[in-house]
Backbone as a chain_set.jsonl record, in Angstrom:
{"seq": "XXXXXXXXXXXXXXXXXXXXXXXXXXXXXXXXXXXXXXXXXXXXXXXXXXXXXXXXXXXXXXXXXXXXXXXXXXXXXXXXXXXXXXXXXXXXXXXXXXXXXX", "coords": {"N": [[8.632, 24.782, -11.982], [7.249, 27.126, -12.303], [7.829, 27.911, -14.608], [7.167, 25.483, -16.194], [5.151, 24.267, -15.353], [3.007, 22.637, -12.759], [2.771, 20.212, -13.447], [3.799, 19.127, -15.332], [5.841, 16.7, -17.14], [8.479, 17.181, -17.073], [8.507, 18.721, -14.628], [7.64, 17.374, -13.009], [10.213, 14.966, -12.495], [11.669, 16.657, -11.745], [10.836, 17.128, -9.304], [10.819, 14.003, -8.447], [13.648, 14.083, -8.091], [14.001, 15.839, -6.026], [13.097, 14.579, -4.079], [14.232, 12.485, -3.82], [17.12, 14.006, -3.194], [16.091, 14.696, -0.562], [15.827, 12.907, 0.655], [18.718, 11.551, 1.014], [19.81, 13.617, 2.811], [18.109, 13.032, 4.9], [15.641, 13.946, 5.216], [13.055, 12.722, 5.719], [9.825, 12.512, 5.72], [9.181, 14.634, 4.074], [10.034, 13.994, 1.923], [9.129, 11.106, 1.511], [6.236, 12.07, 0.702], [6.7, 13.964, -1.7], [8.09, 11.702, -3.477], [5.311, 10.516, -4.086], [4.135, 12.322, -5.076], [5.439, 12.918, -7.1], [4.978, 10.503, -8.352], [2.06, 9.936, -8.968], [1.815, 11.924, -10.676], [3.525, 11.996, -12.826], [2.016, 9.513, -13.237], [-0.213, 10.592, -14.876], [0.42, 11.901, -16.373], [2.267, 10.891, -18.471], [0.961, 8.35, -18.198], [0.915, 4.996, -16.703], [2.306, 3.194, -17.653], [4.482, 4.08, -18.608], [8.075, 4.316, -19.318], [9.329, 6.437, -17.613], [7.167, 6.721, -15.622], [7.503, 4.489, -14.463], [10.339, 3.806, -13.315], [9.79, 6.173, -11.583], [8.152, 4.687, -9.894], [10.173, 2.286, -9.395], [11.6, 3.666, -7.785], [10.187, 4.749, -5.533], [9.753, 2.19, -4.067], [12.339, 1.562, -3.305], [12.894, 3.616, -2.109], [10.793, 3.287, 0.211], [11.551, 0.739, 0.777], [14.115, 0.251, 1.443], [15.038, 2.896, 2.953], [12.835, 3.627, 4.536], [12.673, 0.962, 5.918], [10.672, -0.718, 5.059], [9.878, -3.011, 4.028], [7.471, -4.592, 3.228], [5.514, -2.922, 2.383], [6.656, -1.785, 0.16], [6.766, -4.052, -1.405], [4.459, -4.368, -3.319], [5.054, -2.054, -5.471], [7.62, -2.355, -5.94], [7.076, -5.074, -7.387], [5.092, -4.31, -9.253], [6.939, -1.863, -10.637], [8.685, -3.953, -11.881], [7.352, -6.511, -13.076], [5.585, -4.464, -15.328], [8.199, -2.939, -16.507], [9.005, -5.43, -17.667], [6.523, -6.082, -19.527], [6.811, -3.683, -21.077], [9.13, -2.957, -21.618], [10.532, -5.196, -22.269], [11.886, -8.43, -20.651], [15.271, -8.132, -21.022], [15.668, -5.96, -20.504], [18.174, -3.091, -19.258], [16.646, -2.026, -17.628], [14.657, -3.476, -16.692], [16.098, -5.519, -15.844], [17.674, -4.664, -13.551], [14.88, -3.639, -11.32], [14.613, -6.077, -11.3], [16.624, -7.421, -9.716], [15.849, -6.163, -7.137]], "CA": [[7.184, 24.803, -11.899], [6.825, 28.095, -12.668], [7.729, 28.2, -16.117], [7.024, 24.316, -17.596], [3.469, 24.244, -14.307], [3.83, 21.349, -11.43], [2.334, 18.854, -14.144], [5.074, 19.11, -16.53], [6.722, 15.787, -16.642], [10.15, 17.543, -16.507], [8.767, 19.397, -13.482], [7.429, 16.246, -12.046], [10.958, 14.382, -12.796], [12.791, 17.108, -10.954], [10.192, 16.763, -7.878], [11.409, 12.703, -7.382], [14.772, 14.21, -8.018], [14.282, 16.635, -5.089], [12.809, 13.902, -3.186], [16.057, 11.536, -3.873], [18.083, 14.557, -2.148], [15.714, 14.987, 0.691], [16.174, 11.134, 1.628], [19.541, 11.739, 1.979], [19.394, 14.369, 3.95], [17.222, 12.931, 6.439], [14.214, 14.725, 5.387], [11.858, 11.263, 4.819], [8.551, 12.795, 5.435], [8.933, 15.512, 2.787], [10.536, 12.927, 0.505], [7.525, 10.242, 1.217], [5.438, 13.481, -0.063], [7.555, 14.323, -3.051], [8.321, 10.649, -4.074], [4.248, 10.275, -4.185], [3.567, 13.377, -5.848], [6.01, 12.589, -8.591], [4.676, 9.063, -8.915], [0.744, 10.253, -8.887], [1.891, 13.055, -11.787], [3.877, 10.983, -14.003], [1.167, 8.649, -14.154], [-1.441, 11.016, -15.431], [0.891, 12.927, -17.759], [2.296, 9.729, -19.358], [0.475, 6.97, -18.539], [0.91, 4.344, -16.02], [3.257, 2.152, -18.318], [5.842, 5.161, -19.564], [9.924, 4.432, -19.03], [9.781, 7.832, -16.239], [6.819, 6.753, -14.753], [7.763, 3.458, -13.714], [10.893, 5.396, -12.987], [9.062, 6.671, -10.338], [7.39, 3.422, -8.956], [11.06, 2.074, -8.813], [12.266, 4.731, -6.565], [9.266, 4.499, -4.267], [9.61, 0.851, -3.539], [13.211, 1.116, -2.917], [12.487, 4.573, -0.51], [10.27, 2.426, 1.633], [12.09, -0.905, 1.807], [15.672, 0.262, 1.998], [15.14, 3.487, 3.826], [12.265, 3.203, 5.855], [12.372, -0.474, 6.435], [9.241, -0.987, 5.501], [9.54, -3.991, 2.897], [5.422, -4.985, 3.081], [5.281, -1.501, 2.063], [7.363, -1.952, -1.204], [6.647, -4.929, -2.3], [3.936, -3.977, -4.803], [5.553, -1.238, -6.087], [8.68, -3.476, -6.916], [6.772, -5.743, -8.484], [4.695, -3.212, -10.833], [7.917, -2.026, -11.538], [9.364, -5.213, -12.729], [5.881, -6.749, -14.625], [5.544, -3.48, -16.235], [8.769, -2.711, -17.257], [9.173, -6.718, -18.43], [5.846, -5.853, -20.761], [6.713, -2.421, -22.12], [10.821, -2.926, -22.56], [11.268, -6.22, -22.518], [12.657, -8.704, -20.011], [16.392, -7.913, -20.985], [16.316, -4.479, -20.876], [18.551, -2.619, -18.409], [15.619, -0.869, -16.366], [14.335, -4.431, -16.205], [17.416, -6.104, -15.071], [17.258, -3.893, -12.346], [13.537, -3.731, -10.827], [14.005, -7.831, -11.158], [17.198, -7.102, -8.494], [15.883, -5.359, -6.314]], "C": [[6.634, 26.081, -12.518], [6.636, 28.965, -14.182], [6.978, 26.555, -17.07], [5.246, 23.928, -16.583], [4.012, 22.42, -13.65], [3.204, 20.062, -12.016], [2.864, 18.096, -15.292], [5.498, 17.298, -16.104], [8.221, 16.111, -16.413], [9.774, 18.235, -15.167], [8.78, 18.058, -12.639], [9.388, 15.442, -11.787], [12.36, 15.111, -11.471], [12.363, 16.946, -9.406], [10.751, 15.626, -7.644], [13.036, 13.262, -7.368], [15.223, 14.959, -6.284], [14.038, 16.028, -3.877], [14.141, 12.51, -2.973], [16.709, 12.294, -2.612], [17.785, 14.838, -0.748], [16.136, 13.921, 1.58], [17.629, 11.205, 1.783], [20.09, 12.942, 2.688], [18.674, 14.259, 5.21], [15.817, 13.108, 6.364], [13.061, 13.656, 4.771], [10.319, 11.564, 4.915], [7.844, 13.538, 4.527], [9.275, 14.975, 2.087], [9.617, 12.107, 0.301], [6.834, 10.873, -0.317], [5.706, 13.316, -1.743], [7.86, 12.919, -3.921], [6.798, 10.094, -4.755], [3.733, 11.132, -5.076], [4.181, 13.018, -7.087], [4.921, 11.402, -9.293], [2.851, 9.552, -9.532], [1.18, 11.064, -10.465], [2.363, 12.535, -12.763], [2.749, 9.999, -14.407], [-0.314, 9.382, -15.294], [-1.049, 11.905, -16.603], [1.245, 11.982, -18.599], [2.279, 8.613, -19.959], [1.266, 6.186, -17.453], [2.149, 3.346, -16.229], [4.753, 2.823, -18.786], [6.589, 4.57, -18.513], [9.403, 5.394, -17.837], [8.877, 7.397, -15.483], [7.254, 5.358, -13.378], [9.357, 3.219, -13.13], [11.038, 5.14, -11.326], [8.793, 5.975, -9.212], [8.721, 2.84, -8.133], [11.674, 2.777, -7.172], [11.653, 4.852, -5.174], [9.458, 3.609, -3.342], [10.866, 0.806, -2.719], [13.411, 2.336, -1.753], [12.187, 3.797, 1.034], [10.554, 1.443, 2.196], [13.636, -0.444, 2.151], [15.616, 1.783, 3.044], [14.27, 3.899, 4.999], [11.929, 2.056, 6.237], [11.081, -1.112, 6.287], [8.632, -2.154, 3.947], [7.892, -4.383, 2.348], [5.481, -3.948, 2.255], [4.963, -1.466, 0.666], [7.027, -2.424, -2.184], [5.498, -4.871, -3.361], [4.122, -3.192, -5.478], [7.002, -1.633, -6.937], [7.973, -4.652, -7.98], [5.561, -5.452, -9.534], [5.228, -3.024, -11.473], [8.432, -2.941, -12.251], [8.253, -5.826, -13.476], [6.026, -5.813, -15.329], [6.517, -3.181, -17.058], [8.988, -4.216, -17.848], [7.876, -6.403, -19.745], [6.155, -4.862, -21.634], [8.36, -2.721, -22.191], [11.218, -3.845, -22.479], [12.29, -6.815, -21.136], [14.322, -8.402, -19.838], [16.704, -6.828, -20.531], [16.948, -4.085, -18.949], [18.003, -2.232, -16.738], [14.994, -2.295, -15.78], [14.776, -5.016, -15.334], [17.09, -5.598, -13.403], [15.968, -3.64, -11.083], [13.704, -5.828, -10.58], [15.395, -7.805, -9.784], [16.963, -7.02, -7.287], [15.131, -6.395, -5.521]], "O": [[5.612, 26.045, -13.204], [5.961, 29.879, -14.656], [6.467, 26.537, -18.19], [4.318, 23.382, -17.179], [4.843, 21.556, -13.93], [3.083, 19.03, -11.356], [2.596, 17.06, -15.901], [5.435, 16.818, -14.972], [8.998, 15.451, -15.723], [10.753, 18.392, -14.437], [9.641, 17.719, -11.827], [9.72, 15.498, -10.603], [13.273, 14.634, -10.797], [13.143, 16.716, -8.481], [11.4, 15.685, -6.599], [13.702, 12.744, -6.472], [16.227, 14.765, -5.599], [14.445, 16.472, -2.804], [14.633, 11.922, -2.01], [16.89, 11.812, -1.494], [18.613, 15.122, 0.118], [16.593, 13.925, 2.723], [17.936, 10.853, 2.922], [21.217, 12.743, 3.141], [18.607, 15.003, 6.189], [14.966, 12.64, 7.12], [12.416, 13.738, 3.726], [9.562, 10.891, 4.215], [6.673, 13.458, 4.158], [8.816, 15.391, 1.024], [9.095, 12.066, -0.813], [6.817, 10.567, -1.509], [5.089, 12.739, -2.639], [7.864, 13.078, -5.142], [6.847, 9.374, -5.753], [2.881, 10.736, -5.872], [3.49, 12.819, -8.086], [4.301, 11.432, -10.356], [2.655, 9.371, -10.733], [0.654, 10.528, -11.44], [1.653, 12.534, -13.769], [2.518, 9.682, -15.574], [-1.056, 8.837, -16.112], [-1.747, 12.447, -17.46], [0.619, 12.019, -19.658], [2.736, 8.034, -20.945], [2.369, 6.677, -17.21], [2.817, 2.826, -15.335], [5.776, 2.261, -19.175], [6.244, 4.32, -17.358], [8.964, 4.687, -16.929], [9.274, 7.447, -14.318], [7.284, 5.304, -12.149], [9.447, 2.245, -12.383], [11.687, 4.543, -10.467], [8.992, 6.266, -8.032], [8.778, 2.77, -6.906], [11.983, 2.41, -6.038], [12.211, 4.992, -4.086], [9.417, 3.829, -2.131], [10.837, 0.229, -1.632], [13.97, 2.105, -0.681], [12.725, 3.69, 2.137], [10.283, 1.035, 3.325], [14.205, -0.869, 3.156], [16.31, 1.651, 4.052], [14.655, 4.351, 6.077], [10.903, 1.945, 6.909], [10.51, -1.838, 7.101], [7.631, -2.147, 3.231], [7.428, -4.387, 1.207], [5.5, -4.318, 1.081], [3.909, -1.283, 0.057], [6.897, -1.983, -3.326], [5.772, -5.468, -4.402], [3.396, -3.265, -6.47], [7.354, -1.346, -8.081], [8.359, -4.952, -9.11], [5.19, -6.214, -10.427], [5.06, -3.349, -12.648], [8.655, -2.658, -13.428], [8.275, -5.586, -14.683], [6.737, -6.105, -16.291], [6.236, -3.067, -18.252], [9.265, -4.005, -19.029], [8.272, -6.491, -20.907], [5.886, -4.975, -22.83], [8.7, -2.598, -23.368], [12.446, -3.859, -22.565], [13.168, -6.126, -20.617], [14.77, -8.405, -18.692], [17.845, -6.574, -20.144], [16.498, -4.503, -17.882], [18.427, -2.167, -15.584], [14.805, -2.378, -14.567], [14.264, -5.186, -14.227], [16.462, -6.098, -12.469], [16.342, -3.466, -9.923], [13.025, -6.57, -9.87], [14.963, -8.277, -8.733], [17.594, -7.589, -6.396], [14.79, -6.158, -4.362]]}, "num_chains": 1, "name": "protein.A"}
């Protein structure tokens, strides 16, 4: 943050990263936080539709349904992820595959 500022998309990128390690750790209310902040920052640095941000969305959806049980929660955030990445990379693609999984 201090050298690239907390709007960087590499800073943002390392924030869901830090929020990944909090969730397992236990720490789910500062990860919520941090999983939200990423997601909110990625979208305004590269757009709503970018590869990282939706990324982001992934990671959210699967925070709230697989570790706080909270499927309702999720479920529009899984399926942003998966529409979105089906328009911008294509049903086949990897990141797709994946979001259509989940």
């Amino acid at each position: 943050e201090k050298t690239l500022g907390a709007d960087h998309p590499d800073t943002l990128l390392s924030v869901n990263n830090l929020a990944g390690l909090l969730r397992t750790r236990g720490h789910l209310e500062e990860a919520e936080l941090l999983y939200r902040r990423a997601l909110a920052g990625l979208e305004k640095a590269l757009g709503i539709d970018h590869p990282s941000t939706l990324t982001s969305v992934n990671n959210l959806a699967v925070f709230l349904d697989k570790t706080k049980g909270e499927p309702a929660a999720a479920e529009p955030f899984y399926r942003r992820a998966y529409e979105d990445r089906a328009a911008t990379l294509g049903p086949d693609h990897p990141r797709t595959r994946v979001s259509r999984t989940n």
